[in-house]
C-alpha angles and dihedrals in degrees: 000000000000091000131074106243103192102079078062101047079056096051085066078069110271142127127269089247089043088058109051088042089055085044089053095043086049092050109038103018122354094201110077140184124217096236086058088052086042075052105055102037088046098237131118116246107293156110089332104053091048097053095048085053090045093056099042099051087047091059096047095256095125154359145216116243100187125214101195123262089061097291113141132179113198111219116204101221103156109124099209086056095059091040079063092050086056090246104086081168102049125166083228093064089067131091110255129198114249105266089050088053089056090050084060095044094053091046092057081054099054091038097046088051105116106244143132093261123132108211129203099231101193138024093251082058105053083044105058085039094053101036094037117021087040096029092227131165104248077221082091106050113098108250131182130223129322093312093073094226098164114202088034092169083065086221122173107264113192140181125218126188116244110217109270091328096116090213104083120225098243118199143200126226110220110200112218099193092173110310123180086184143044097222096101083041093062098044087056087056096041088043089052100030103109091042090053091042089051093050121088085218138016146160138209106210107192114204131202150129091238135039100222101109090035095093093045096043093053092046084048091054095045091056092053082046113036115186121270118248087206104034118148118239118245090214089058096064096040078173105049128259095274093069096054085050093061094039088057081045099050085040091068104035075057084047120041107007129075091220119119111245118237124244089251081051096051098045087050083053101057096040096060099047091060097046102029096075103116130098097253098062094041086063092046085054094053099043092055090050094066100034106251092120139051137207092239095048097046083050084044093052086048101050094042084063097051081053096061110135083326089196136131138173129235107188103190104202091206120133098220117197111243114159127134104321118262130190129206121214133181114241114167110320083314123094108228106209101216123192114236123194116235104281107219117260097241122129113262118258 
């Protein structure tokens, strides 16, 4: 999608914030509460919200699937939207059973948090970071049935920068919608293993609206990433381990060649021998020097550390409606409530 299409979305007759809240909801959900839209705008329930739900369920955007007690989810259905968004088949179009619409409405939560995170937002997106930001083989990224839809949990994938350490720490978003056990955990983890093991940093998020699998799926991840006896301190290279790499190579352009260091060269110089006092780095010189060490494997070591039980917790304190699933129709000028039975909680194909 090489065009903003917001300023379109707002041309259907919405707000500015309308619009970039329907955008998030298209990209990331496509089910919603009100209190997510009261949220995101900063008001209390009120005159607004009403009025934007109003006006999208009057021009045929979305509709009200209600869940008794007055709960409603508002589900954004209309096809042109969704052409704008660059998916005009997207999963999120489709009635989902009810434990697959609080998936997604825990996903727009996480995703509406207010944080420094960067998201990949599409497929196409997580694709191109993974195989050529991170130069990665597309071999390791998980992929579903014949179709080769890779991502097929649709989870939220993120990037955060990482000081002056030029490699971000990305994480994945796990979605808890309600789990007794870990086994869909693991395979999230199987499915992902050789993606998380090729990354300098990553970060399993698990999401719910309960703790009660936290303490099991930390101790699951640590297992499948024990911790590393020689693993390098992040608080030993303040200024990442490139640098330090640079600082050993400038070291021996300064020591064994003939050749005039740079000014890049010189200031990396100075800087490490001033920071670069400790033991450990003493040992890492040494070991270079004779070869018993490379480059790689030093980078590797330290990013094996960064990656010990790389695991956090996100509890949502929502209380998220999920009775028997109910879907709204037009007929007429007239919603029909029509009983559903459960959908099964498998990924679509």
């Amino acid at each position: 999608m090489n065009r903003d299409p917001i300023p379109f979305i707002e041309e259907l007759g919405y707000t500015p914030r309308e619009a970039t809240f329907l955008y998030a909801v298209g990209m990331h959900s496509g089910y919603f509460l009100r209190r997510q839209f009261d949220a995101y705008i900063g008001r209390v329930k009120g005159a607004i919200s009403q009025h934007f739900l109003n006006k999208a369920e009057r021009c045929g955007h979305i509709r009200a699937l209600d869940y008794g007690e007055n709960r409603k989810v508002f589900h954004l259905y209309w096809k042109p939207i969704y052409r704008l968004l660059g998916d005009e088949d997207s999963q999120h179009r489709r009635v989902k059973g009810d434990l697959q619409v609080k998936i997604r409405l825990m996903i727009l939560d996480y995703v509406l948090r207010d944080t420094q995170e960067h998201l990949l937002e599409t497929e196409q997106s997580k694709v191109e970071f993974f195989t050529r930001s991170c130069g990665l083989s597309a071999d390791l990224l998980p992929v579903a049935g014949s179709k080769s839809r890779y991502f097929p949990d649709h989870f939220p994938i993120s990037t955060l920068p990482h000081g002056k350490d030029k490699h971000p720490t990305v994480r994945f978003a796990f979605m808890d919608e309600g789990l007794f056990s870990l086994r869909k955990f693991e395979r999230f983890v199987l499915q992902h293993e050789r993606l998380f093991r090729a990354l300098r940093r990553f970060r399993v998020i698990y999401v719910s609206d309960a703790q009660r699998n936290f303490a099991a799926a930390r101790k699951y991840l640590a297992q499948r990433f024990p911790r590393f006896p020689d693993a390098l301190r992040e608080e030993d290279f303040p200024l990442g381990i490139d640098h330090f790499l640079e600082y050993l190579e400038a070291m021996d352009v300064f020591d064994n060649t003939r050749l005039v260091l740079t000014r890049e060269e010189t200031d990396v110089l100075e800087q490490g021998e001033r920071m670069y006092t400790a033991p450990i780095h003493s040992q890492l010189e040494d070991d270079w020097y004779e070869d018993r060490v490379t480059l790689d494997q030093i980078s590797a070591r330290y990013a094996h550390s960064q990656n010990n039980t790389p695991f956090e917790t996100v509890l949502f304190r929502f209380k998220y409606p999920v009775l028997e699933h109910r879907r709204s129709r037009p007929s007429g000028n007239e919603s029909v409530l029509l009983r559903t039975p459960l959908l099964p909680l498998i990924a679509d194909e």
